[in-house]
N, C-alpha and C positions, 0 to 999 in steps of 0.2 A: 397768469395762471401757472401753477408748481405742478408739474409733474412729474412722482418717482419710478426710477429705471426699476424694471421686474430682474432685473441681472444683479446691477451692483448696487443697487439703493442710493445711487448717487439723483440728486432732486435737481429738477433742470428748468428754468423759465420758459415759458411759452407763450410768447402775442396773440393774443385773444384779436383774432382776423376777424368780422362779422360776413365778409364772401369765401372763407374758409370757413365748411361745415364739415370736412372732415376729421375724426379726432385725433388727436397728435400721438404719435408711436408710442410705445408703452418701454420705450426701451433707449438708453442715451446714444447719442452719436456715437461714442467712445465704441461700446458693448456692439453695436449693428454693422459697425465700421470695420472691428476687429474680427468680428465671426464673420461679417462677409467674405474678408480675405482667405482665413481657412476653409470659408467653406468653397473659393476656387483656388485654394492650393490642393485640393480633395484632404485636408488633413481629419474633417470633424464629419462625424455621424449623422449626427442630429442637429438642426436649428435652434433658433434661440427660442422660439414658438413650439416646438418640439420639447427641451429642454422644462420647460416651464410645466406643458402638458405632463409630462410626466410624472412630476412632483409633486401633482394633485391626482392622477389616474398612471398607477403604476403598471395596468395592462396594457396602456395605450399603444397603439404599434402606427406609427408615419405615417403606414399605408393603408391607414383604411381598415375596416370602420369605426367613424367618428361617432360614437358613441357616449354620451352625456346619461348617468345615472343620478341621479337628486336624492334630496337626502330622505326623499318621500316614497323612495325606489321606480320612480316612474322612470324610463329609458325613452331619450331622445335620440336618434341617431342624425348628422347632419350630413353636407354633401361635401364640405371640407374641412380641413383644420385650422381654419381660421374663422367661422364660422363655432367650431367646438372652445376655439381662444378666447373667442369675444365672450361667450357666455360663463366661463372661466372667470376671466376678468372683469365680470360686470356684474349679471344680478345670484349666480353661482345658483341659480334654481331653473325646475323646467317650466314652461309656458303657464300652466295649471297654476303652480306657485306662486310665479310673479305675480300675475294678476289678483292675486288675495289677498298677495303682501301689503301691508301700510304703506299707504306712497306720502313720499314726504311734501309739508306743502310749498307753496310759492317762496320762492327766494327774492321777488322783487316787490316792491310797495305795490300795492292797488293803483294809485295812481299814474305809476308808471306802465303797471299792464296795461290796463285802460288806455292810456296815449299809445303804446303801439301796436293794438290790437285796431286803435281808433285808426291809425296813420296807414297800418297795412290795409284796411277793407274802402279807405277812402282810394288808395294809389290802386288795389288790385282785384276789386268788385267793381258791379254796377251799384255798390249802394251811397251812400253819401253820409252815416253815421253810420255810429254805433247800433244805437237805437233801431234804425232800420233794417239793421242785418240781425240783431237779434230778435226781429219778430218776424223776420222772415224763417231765420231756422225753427224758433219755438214753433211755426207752425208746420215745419217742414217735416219737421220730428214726430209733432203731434199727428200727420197726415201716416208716415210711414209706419208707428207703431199701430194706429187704428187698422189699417192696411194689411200687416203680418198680422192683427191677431184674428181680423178677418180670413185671411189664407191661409190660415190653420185652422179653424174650423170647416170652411168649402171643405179643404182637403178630406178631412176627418170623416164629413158626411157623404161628397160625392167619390172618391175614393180612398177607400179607406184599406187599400192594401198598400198605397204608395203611403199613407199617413203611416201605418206601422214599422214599416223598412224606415220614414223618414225620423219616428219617433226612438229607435230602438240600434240609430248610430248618425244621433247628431252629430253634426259639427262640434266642436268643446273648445277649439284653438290648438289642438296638440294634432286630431290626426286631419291632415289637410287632403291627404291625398282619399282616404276613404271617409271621411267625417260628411254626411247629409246635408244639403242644406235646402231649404223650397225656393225656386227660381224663378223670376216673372218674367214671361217671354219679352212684353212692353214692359224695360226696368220702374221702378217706382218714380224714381227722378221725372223721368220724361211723363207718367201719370202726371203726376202734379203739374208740371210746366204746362201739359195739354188742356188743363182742366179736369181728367178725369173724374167721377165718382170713385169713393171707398169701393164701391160695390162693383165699381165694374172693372177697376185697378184687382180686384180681389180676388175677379170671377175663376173659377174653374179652370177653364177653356185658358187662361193668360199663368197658370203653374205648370210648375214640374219640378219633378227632386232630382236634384242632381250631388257629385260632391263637389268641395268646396273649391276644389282647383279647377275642377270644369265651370263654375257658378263663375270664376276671376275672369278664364279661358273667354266665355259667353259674352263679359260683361265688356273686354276689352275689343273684341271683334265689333262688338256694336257702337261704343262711341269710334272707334274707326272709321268705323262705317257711316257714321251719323255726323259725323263732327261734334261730337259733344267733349269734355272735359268736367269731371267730380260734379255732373249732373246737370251742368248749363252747358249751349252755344259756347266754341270756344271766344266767338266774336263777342267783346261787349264791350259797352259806353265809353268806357276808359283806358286809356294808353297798361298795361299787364307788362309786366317781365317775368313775376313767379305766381303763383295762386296757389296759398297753404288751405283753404279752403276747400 
């Protein structure tokens, strides 16, 4: 894989690792090696991620705040400037945006997704094909969308002042920290493992609106608690090292 330095445009090879999933520096030895040094002789101001930033946001200041304006005028603000780089250097849109954008399709054959889609769910599920994993999600799917659109109605009917606060600042994906979402005290996942009904998975009594970092906060205290993992036992059938799933 070619990857070109954001400094000097020099184009640099990079070994496609498959146990290295993080992405290769955006910047050559030469450029990272050299600014490193001035930057412990104290000769330079700014970073070479600093440097960059500002060439695209000429208010940007080192210190805060990371601030991302879209060309839709929507204002991201993040918790650092690498964080504010990454989105720089990669979809240059805010959260809202990307998600509308045209995504581009598969780069690999069918038949090759299928082989390791097939390889990953035999080594790191309990299932034993394809075929079986994907009738267990269609139904898992079909279980939790029946399920939400039941608990927004409850809500709506038995109360309906937490339905308006929940109606009137949803979640969207942009604001995380005050963004609505409706919370099931027994998550949905574990519904359906129990057998639960629609109806009783839905009931009243198992909501509440919370926002969306408290709904993660909730969700992770509980498989803690539970020993669960992305909605199973983390124990199961087969020998696991990773679970994309």
């Amino acid at each position: 894989m070619e990857v070109k330095c954001l400094k000097c445009d020099k184009v640099k090879v990079v070994k496609n690792n498959p146990k290295d999933r993080a992405n290769p520096s955006p910047f050559c030895g030469s450029c990272s090696g050299y600014y490193g040094e001035l930057a412990r002789l104290g000769k330079i101001k700014y970073s070479l991620i600093d440097e960059y930033i500002l060439k695209h946001i000429p208010t940007y200041n080192p210190s805060g705040p990371y601030t991302f304006i879209c060309k839709c005028d929507n204002e991201q603000t993040y918790t650092t400037k690498s964080s504010l780089f990454r989105i720089l250097i990669g979809s240059n849109m805010c959260g809202k945006c990307s998600r509308s954008a045209k995504r581009q399709g598969w780069t690999l054959s069918p038949e090759i997704v299928k082989k390791m889609r097939e390889t990953a769910i035999i080594h790191q599920t309990p299932y034993d094909s394809v075929e079986e994993w994907s009738k267990s999600k269609k139904d898992k799917d079909s279980y939790y969308d029946a399920v939400d659109r039941m608990s927004r109605t409850n809500l709506r009917l038995y109360n309906p002042k937490e339905y308006v606060r929940w109606k009137n600042n949803t979640y969207d994906g942009t604001n995380y920290k005050t963004g609505l979402s409706i919370e099931h005290d027994t998550p949905k996942s574990v519904c359906l493992r129990e057998g639960w009904s629609i109806e009783k998975a839905a009931h009243i009594n198992n909501l509440k609106v919370v926002t969306q970092e408290e709904n993660n906060k909730l969700w992770k205290k509980y498989t803690e608690k539970n020993n669960i993992k992305n909605g199973s036992l983390t124990k199961i059938v087969k020998e696991q090292t990773h679970n994309f799933w």
